[in-house]
C-alpha positions as CSV (number, residue, x, y, z in Angstrom):
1,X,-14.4,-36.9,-11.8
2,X,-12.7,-34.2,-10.2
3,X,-11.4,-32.5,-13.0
4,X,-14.3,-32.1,-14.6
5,X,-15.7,-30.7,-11.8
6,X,-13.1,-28.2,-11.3
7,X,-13.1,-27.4,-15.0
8,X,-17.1,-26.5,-14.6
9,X,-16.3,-24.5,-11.4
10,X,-14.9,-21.7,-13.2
11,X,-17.9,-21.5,-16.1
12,X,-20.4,-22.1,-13.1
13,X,-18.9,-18.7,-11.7
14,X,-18.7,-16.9,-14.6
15,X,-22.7,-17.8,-15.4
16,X,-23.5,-16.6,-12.0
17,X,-21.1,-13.2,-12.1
18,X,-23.1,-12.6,-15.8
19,X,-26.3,-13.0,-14.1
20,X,-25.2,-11.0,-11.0
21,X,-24.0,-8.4,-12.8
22,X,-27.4,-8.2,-15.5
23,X,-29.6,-8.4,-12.5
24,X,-27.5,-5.0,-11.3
25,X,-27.8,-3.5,-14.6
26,X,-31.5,-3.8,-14.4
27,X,-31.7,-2.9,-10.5
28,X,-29.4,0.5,-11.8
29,X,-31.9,1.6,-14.6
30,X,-35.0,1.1,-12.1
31,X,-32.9,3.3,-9.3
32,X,-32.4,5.6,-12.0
33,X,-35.8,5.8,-12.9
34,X,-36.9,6.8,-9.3
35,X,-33.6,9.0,-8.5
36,X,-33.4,11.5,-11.5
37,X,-36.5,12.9,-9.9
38,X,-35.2,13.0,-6.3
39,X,-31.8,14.0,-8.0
40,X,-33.5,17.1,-9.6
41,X,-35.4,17.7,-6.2
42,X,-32.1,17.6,-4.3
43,X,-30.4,20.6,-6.5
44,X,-33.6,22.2,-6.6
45,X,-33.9,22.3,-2.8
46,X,-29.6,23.0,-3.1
47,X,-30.2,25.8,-5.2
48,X,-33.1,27.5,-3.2
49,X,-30.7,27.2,-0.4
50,X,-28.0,28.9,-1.7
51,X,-29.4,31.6,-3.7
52,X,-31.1,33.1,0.0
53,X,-27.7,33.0,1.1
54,X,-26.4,34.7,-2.1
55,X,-28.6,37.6,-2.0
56,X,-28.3,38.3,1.3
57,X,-24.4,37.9,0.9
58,X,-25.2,40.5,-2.2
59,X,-27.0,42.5,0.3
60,X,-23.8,43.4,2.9
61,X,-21.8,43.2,-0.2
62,X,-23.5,46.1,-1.7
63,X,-24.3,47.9,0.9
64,X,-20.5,47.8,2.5
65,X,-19.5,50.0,-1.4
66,X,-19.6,53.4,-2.2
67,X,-21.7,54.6,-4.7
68,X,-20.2,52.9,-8.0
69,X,-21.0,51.4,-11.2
70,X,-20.1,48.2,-9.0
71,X,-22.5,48.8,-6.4
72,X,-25.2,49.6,-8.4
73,X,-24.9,46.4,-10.9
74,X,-24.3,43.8,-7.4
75,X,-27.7,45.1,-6.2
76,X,-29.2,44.0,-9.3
77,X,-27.3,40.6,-8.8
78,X,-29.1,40.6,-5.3
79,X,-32.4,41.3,-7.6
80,X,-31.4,38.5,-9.8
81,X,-30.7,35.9,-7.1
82,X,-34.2,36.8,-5.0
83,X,-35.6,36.0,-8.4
84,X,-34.0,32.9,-9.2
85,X,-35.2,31.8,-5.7
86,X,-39.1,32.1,-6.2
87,X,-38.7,30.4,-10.3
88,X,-36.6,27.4,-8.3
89,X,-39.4,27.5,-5.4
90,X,-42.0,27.2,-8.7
91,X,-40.3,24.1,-9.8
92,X,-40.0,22.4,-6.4
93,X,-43.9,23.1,-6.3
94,X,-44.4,21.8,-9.5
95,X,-42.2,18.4,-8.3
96,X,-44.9,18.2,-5.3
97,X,-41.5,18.8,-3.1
98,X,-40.7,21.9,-0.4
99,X,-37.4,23.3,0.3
100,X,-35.3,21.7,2.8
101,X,-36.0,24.0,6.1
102,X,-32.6,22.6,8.1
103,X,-31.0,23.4,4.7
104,X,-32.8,26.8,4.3
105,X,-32.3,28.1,8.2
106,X,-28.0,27.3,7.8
107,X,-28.1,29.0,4.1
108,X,-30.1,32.5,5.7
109,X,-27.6,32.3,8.2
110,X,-24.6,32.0,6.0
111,X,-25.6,35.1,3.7
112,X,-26.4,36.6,7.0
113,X,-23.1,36.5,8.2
114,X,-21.0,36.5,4.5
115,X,-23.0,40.1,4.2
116,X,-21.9,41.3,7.7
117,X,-18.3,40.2,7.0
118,X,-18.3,42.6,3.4
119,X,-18.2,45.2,5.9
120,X,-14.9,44.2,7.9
121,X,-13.2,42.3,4.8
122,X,-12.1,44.8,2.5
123,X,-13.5,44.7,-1.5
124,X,-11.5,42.2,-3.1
125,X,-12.4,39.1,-1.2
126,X,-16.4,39.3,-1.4
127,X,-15.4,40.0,-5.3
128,X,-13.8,37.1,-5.5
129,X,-15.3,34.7,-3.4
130,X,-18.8,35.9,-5.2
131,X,-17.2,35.1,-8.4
132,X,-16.1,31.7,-7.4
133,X,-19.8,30.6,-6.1
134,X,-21.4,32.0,-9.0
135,X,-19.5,29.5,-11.3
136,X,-20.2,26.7,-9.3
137,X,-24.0,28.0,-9.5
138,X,-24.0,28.1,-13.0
139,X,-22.8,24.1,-13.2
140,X,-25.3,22.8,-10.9
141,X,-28.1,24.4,-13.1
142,X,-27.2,22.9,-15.6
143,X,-26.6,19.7,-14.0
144,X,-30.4,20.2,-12.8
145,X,-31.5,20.8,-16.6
146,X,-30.0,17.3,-17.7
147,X,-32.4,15.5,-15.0
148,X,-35.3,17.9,-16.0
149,X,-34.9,17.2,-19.6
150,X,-34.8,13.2,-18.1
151,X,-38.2,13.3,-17.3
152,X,-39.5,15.4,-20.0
153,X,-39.9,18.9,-18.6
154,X,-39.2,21.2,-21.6
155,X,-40.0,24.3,-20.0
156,X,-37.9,23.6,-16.1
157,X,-35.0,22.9,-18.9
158,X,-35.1,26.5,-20.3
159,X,-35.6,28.0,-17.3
160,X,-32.9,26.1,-15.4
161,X,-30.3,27.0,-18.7
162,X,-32.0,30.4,-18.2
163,X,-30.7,30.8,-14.5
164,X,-27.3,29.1,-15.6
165,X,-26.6,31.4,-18.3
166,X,-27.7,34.4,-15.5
167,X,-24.7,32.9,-13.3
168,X,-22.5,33.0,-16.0
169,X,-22.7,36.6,-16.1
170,X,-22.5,37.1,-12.7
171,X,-19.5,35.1,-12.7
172,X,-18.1,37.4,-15.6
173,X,-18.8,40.2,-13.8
174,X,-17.0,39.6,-11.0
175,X,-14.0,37.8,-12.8
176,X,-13.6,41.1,-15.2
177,X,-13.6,43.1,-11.8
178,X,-10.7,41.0,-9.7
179,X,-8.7,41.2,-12.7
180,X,-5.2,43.1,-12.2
181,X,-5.9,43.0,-8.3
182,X,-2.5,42.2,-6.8
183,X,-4.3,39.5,-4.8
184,X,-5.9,37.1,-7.5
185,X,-2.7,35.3,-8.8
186,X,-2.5,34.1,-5.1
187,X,-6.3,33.4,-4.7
188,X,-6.4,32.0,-8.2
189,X,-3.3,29.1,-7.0
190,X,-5.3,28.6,-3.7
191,X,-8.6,28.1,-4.7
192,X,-8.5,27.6,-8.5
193,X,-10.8,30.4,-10.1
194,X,-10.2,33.2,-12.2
């Protein structure tokens, strides 16, 4: 009698593993149902952030520069960042969410203080840094595009791939001017851009 029940023991476990695991599989797909929208809120409300803190950052960035062809085209990035701001505050409206004000208040002060430090830090490192962010900016619209397109919003997707490809040139702009600085093959094996 006992082998038979130890012979069983192993096909009772695996039933119950296969059941286990299909009643996760189900549990997943309904999680995923009701995350992609918190998921597109989340880098929504991320993005909102971080874009107040970018212009502002653009803001001491381009006011610490002489009059250049540099100057001039990083206050239009601080144009283009104030922008992207109010079409990501549109979505988060639109998603019957609001940015996230603890998230919002450390952001302003970040900018705040990244545009007070242009002054005192020389040109290349706001360059760079600027750059770096930029790319990672690009990325998470387009990660927020995938969760729009989830749950059907054709027109957040174009406008998020809008924003993405805006970051894109940001990031080019900034990559094409750190080029040749004595500086970036250091920077480049430290933090991994450019």
């Amino acid at each position: 009698m006992n082998l038979i029940f130890i012979d069983r023991l192993p096909f009772v476990r695996y039933i119950r593993h296969a059941s286990s695991l299909f009643q996760d599989k189900i549990l997943q797909y309904t999680l995923k149902v009701q995350t992609t929208r918190e998921k597109l809120i989340r880098i929504l409300q991320n993005a909102h952030a971080g874009e107040c803190a970018a212009a502002f950052a653009y803001r001491g960035h381009w006011m610490s520069l002489k009059d250049s062809p540099e100057k001039t085209r990083i206050k239009e990035i601080e144009a283009e960042e104030w922008d992207h701001r109010r079409r990501v505050g549109g979505w988060l409206e639109k998603l019957d969410a609001k940015p996230n004000k603890i998230r919002e208040k450390i952001f302003w002060s970040i900018g705040r203080t990244l545009g007070t430090t242009c002054f005192l830090s020389g040109w290349f490192m706001p360059m760079y840094f600027a750059g770096r962010l930029e790319s990672q900016n690009s990325v998470e619209y387009e990660e927020a595009a995938a969760f729009a397109r989830e749950l059907g919003m054709h027109d957040c997707v174009e406008d998020l791939l809008d924003m993405a490809r805006v970051e894109v040139e940001h990031e080019l702009f900034f990559h094409e001017t750190v080029a040749g600085h004595r500086l970036l093959p250091i920077m480049r094996r430290v933090f991994g851009w450019s």
